[in-house]
C-alpha positions in Angstrom: -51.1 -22.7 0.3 -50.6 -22.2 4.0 -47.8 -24.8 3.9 -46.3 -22.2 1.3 -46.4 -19.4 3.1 -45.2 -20.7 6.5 -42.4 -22.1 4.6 -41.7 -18.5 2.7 -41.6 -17.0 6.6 -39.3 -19.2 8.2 -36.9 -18.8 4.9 -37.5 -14.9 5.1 -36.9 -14.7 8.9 -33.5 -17.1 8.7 -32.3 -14.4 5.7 -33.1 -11.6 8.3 -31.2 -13.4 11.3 -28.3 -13.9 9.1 -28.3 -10.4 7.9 -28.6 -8.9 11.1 -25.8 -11.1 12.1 -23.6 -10.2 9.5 -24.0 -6.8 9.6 -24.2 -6.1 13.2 -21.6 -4.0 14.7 -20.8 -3.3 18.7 -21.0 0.2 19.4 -17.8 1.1 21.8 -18.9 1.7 25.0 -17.4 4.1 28.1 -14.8 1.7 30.5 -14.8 2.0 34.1 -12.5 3.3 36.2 -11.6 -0.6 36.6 -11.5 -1.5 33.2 -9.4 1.5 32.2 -6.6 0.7 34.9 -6.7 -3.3 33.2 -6.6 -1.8 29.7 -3.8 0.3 30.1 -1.6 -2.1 32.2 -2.2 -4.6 29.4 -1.4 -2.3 26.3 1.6 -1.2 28.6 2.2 -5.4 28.5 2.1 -5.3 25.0 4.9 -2.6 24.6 7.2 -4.3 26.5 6.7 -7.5 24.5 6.8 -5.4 21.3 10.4 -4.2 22.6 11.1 -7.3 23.9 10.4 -9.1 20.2 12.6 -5.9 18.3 15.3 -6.6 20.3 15.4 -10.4 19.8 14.9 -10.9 16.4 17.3 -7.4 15.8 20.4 -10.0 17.9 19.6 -12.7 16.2 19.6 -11.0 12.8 23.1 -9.2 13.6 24.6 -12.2 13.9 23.3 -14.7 11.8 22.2 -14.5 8.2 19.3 -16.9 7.1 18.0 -16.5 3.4 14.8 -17.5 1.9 10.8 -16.6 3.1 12.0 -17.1 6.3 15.0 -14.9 6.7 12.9 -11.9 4.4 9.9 -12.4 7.0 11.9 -11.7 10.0 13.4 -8.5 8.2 9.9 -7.6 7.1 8.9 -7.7 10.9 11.9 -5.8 12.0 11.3 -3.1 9.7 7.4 -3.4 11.1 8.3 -3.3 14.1 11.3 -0.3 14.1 7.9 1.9 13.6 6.5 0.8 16.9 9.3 1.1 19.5 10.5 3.5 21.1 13.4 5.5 18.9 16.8 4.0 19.3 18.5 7.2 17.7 22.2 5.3 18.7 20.9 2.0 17.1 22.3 2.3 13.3 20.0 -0.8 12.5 16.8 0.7 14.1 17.8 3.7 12.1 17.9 1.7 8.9 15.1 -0.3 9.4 12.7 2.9 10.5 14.4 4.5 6.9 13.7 1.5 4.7 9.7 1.3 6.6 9.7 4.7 5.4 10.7 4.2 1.7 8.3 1.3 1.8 5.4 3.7 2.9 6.4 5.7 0.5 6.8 3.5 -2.6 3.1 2.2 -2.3 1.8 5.6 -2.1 3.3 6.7 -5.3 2.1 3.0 -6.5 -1.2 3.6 -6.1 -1.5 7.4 -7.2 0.5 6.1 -10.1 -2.0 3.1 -10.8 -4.9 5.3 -10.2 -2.9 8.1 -12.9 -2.7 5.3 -15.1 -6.1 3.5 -14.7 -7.9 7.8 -15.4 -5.6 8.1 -18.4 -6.8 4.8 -20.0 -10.7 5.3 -19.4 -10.7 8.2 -20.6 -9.0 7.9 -23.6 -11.2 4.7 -24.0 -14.4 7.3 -23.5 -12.8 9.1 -26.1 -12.4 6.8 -28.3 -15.8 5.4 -28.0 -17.6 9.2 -28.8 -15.1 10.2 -31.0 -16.1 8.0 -34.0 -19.7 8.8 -33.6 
């Protein structure tokens, strides 16, 4: 019987460890002075490299053409990416790209208003259905 419930403990306190590590969450904490100065230099870092990808994949798309995943991918990240830079108003590709991101945005917004439209129409017409013939 003790066997048992020693056994039952150590199973209850590995469920507990496991919960608390799957559930536990870092609260944010305040930076230092320090920290700040390091954070901003390093998401300064990452807009240059954002900038810095745009404009390479933008040349190498203007002038060659490669079609399949590969060639869509790169497109998709350009279009991804036109979002995040800084606007390149004399840039008619940039201005393209930023149009099409927008459409895109756009398009699964209406999707999912018109899946969730769809979805409310059916159930209730199915709850209809169902008390209707009662």
């Amino acid at each position: 019987m003790a066997t048992a419930i020693r056994h039952a403990a150590r199973i209850l306190q590995r469920s507990q460890a496991a919960e608390r590590r799957l559930f536990q969450t870092k609260l944010p904490r305040r930076l230092t002075g320090d920290e700040k100065k390091v954070a901003a230099a390093q998401l300064a870092e990452i807009q240059v490299k954002k900038e810095e990808l745009y404009d390479k994949i933008a040349g190498w798309e203007a002038r060659y053409t490669l079609h399949g995943s590969s060639g869509l991918k790169n497109v998709q990240l350009l279009r991804h990416l036109s979002v995040q830079v800084e606007p390149r108003h004399s840039d008619p590709r940039w201005r393209s790209y930023r149009r099409w991101a927008y459409i895109h945005d756009c398009l699964k917004v209406a999707g999912c208003l018109f899946i969730g439209k769809t979805a409310g129409d059916s159930l209730i017409s199915l709850y209809q259905e169902k008390h209707q013939g009662k």
